[in-house]
Each structure stands twice: as structure tokens, then as C-alpha cells.
C-alpha positions as CSV (number, residue, x, y, z in Angstrom):
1,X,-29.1,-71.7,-80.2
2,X,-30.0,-73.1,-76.5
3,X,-27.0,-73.9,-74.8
4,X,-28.5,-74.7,-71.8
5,X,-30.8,-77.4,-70.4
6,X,-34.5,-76.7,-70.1
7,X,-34.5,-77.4,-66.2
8,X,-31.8,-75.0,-66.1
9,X,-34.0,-72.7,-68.1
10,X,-37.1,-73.6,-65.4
11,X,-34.8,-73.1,-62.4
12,X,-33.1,-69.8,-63.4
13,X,-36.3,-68.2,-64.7
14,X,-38.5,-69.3,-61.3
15,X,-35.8,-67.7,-59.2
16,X,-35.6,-64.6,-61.5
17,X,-39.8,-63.9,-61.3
18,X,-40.0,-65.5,-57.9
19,X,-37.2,-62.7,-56.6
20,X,-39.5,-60.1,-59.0
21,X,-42.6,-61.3,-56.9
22,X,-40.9,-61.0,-53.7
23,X,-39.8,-57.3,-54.3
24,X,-43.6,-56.9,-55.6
25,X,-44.6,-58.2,-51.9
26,X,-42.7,-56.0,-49.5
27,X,-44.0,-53.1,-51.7
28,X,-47.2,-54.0,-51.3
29,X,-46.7,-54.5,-47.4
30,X,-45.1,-51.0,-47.3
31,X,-48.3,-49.8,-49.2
32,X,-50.7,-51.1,-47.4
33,X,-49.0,-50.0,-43.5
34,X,-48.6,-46.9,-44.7
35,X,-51.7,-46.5,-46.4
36,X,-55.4,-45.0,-45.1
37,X,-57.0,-48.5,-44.5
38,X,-59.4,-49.3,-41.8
39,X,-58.7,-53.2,-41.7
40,X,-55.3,-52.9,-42.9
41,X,-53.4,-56.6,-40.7
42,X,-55.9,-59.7,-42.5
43,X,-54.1,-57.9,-46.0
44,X,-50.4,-57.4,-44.1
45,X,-50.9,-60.8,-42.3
46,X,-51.8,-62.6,-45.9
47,X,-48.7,-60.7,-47.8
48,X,-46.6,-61.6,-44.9
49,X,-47.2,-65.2,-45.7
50,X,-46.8,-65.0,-48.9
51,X,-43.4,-63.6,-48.6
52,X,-42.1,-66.4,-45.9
53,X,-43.6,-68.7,-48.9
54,X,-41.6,-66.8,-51.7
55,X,-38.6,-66.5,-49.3
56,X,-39.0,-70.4,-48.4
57,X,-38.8,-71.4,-52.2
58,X,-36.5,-68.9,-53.3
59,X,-33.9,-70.7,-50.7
60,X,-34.6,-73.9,-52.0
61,X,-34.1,-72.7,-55.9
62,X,-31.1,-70.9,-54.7
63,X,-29.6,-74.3,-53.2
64,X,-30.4,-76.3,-56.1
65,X,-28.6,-73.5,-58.5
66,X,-25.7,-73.3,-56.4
67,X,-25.6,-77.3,-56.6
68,X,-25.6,-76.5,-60.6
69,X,-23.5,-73.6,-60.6
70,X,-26.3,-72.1,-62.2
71,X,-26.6,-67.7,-62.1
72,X,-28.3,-65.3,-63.4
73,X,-27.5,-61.7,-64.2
74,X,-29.2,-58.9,-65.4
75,X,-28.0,-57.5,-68.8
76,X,-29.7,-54.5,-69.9
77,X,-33.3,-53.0,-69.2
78,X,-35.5,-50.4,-71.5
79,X,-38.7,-49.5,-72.1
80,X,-40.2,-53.1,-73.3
81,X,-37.5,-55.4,-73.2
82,X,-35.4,-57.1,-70.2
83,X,-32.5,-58.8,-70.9
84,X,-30.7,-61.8,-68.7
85,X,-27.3,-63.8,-68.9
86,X,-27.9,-67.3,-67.5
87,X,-24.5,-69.1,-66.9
88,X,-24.2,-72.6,-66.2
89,X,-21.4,-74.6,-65.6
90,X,-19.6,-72.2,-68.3
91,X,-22.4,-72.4,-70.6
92,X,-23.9,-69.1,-71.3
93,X,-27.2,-67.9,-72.5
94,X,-28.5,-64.4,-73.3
95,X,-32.4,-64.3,-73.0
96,X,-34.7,-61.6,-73.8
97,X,-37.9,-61.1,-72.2
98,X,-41.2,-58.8,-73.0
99,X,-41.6,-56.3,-69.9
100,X,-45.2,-57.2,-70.1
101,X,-44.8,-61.2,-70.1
102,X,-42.6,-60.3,-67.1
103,X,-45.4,-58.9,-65.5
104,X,-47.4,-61.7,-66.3
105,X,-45.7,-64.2,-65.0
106,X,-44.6,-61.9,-61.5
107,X,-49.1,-61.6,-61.5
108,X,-49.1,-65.0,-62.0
109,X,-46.3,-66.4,-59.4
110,X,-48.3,-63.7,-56.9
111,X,-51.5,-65.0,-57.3
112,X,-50.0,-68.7,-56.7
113,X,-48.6,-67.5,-53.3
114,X,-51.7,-66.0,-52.3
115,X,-53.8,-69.2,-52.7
116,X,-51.2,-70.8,-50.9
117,X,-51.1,-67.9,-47.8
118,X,-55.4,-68.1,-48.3
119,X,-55.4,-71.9,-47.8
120,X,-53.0,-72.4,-45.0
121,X,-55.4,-69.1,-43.0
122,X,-58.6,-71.6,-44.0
123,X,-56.8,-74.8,-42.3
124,X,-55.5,-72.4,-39.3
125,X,-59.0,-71.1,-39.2
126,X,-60.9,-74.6,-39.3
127,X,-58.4,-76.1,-36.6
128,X,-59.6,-73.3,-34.2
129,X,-63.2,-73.6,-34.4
């Protein structure tokens, strides 16, 4: 039984993967400074704008989830499943999601923020020439 609204559902769960993605970021920007590449600031430079974009949004979703009273809280984790309390406004809902769907939508949320960190280097780069 859904006790909560779907835009509460669509809120909570974008701040849940968008927080996921973020943590997925400043790995990757740890990786790749500390890794053995040759050209190692156009990848640093493009995950760094991603992150301000994640970081940007997430501030927004947390606003708008304050505004609601809206949380979310981590349950229990194993091998294949993830599961989240969202509370709202003293509604509750447990929700269960597929390690790998997570994935999925963390791949997904990533590759959105690095079209959005690509096209905002393309306009830099077409101002300048």
C-alpha cells in the first residue's frame, strides 16, 4: 500500500541516487588524481563539474524535502537488495530496491551530469574562440 505521493516518491528517490552519484564522483576524482594518467585535469576538470552540478541539485531537492518534511533513511543493505524508510509528514514507506537497478539509475543520473558538465565545456569553449 503507497502511503505516499508519487512526487514525494520522485523527490526522495532523486536525492537518494543523486547522493549515490555524488559519492560515485569524488571516487572517481580520487581515482583518477591518484592514478598513472598522462592527461589526467580535462577528466578531473569534467568530474569536478559534474559534482558542483550534483551538489547544485542535491541543495535544491534537499530544500524542497525540508519544505515537505520529507526523509529518507537507510534500512537494511545485503547482497542484492537495498532497503529505504521514506517518511513524510508522518506517513511512512518502506521500499525495496534491486542493487543492480540501483546501479542503473546511479549510471544513468552520471551520465546525465556528464552531458551537462560536456555541454557547458562546448559553450565555454565556443565563447573563447
Amino acid at each position: 500500500m503507497r502511503y505516499l505521493t508519487e512526487e514525494e516518491i520522485q523527490l526522495a528517490s532523486r536525492f537518494l541516487f543523486l547522493s549515490m552519484t555524488l559519492v560515485v564522483i569524488k571516487q572517481d576524482i580520487e581515482h583518477f588524481q591518484q592514478g598513472n594518467f598522462k592527461l589526467k585535469e580535462p577528466y578531473v576538470k569534467l568530474l569536478e563539474k559534474m559534482a558542483t552540478e550534483a551538489i547544485n541539485e542535491r541543495r535544491i531537492l534537499r530544500k524542497k524535502m525540508k519544505d515537505k518534511r520529507l526523509q529518507v533513511t537507510l534500512l537494511n543493505k545485503n547482497d542484492s537488495f537495498s532497503s529505504y524508510l521514506f517518511l513524510c509528514q508522518g506517513k511512512e514507506e518502506k521500499r525495496n530496491y534491486f542493487n543492480p537497478a540501483i546501479r542503473k539509475k546511479v549510471e544513468a543520473i552520471f551520465h546525465e551530469l556528464m552531458l551537462k558538465g560536456l555541454a557547458s565545456d562546448q559553450s565555454y569553449a565556443a565563447s573563447n574562440t
